[in-house]
Structures are given as structure tokens and as C-alpha cells.
C-alpha positions in Angstrom: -6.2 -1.3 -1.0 -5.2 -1.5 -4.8 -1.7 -2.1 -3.5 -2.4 -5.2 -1.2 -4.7 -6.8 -4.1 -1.6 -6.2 -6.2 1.2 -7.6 -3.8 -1.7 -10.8 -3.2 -1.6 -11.3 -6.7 2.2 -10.9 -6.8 2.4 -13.5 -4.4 0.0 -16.0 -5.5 1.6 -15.8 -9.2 5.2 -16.3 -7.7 3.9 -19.9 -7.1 7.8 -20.7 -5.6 7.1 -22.4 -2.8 4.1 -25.3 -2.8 3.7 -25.5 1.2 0.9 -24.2 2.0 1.5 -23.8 5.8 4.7 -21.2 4.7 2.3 -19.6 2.3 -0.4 -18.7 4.7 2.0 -17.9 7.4 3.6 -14.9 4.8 0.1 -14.0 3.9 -0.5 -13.3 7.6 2.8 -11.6 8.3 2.6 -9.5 4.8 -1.6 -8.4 6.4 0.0 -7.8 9.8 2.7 -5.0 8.5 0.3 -3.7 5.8 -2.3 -2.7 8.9 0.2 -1.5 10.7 1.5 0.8 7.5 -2.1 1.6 7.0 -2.6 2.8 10.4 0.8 4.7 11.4 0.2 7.0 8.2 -3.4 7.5 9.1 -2.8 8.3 12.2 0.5 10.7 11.0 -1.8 12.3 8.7 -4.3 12.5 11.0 -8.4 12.7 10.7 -9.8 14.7 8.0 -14.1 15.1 7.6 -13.6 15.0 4.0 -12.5 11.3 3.6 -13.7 10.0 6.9 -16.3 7.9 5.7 -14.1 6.3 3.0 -11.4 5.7 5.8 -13.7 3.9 8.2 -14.9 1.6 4.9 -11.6 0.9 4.3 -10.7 -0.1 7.8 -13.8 -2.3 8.1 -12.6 -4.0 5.5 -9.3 -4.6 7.3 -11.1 -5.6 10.1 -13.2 -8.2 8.3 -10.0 -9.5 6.6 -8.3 -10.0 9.7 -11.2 -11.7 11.1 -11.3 -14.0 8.4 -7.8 -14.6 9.0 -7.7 -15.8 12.5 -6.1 -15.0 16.1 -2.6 -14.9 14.5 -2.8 -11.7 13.4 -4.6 -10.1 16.6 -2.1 -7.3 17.1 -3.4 -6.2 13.6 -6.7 -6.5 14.6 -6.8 -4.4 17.9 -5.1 -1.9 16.1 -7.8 -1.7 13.5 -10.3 -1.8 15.9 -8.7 1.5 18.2 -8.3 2.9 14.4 -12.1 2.7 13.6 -12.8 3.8 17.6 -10.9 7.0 16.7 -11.9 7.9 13.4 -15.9 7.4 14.8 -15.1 9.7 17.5 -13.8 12.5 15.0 -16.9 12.3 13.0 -18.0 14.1 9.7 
């Protein structure tokens, strides 16, 4: 998480472009591949009962983010959402 708070700041700091409607669309694209990072490597590592719970508060908070976000980014969201599905299933 500290590394997409980082690249957010990065971004937001850069302060190159002033159009807002580019900005937010490399926002979105930027959340889409960092879910889908997040979530190949979780599922490569695969589920562990040791940092379960930590992993399912860290995808809720993907999930609420990509809420907030809209419909553009709903392939990152159903992801998240079979993500959470799988890592309740596994269980502590």
C-alpha cells in the first residue's frame, strides 16, 4: 500500500500536465495495473493463515478505492472481489 501512496504522491507532485481529464484517466489506469500486480502475486504466493486477515484488509481497501473510482476500472474490481471470495474461503 506504501508503494501506491508513494507513486500517488509521485504523480500529484510531477504537476506536468494541468488536464484534469488526462490526470484521472492515468490515475485509473495506474489503480487498474496495481490491482492486478497485487492480485497475480497473491495469488502466486498463494493463501497463508498467518497474514490472512491483513490480506483481506488490504483488499477491502482496494475494493473501496475502486468503488470510489467508478465503472472504468471494473475489471479491477471483479478481480478484487473473486480475491476477497478466495481468501474468505481459506480462512484463519
Amino acid at each position: 500500500m506504501q508503494a501506491l501512496l508513494s507513486l500517488s504522491s509521485e504523480l500529484q507532485q510531477l504537476g506536468v500536465r494541468l488536464d484534469d481529464d488526462w490526470r484521472q484517466q492515468q490515475a485509473g489506469a495506474m489503480l487498474q495495473r496495481f490491482v492486478s500486480v497485487y492480485v497475480d502475486r497473491l495469488e502466486q504466493s498463494g493463501s497463508s493463515s498467518d497474514n490472512g486477515a491483513q490480506c483481506l484488509w488490504d483488499l477491502a481497501f482496494l475494493q473501496k478505492l475502486n468503488g470510489l473510482w467508478g465503472p472504468d476500472i471494473s475489471t479491477a474490481s471483479e478481480r478484487v472481489e473473486a480475491s476477497i471470495s478466495r481468501q474468505r474461503d481459506v480462512g484463519p
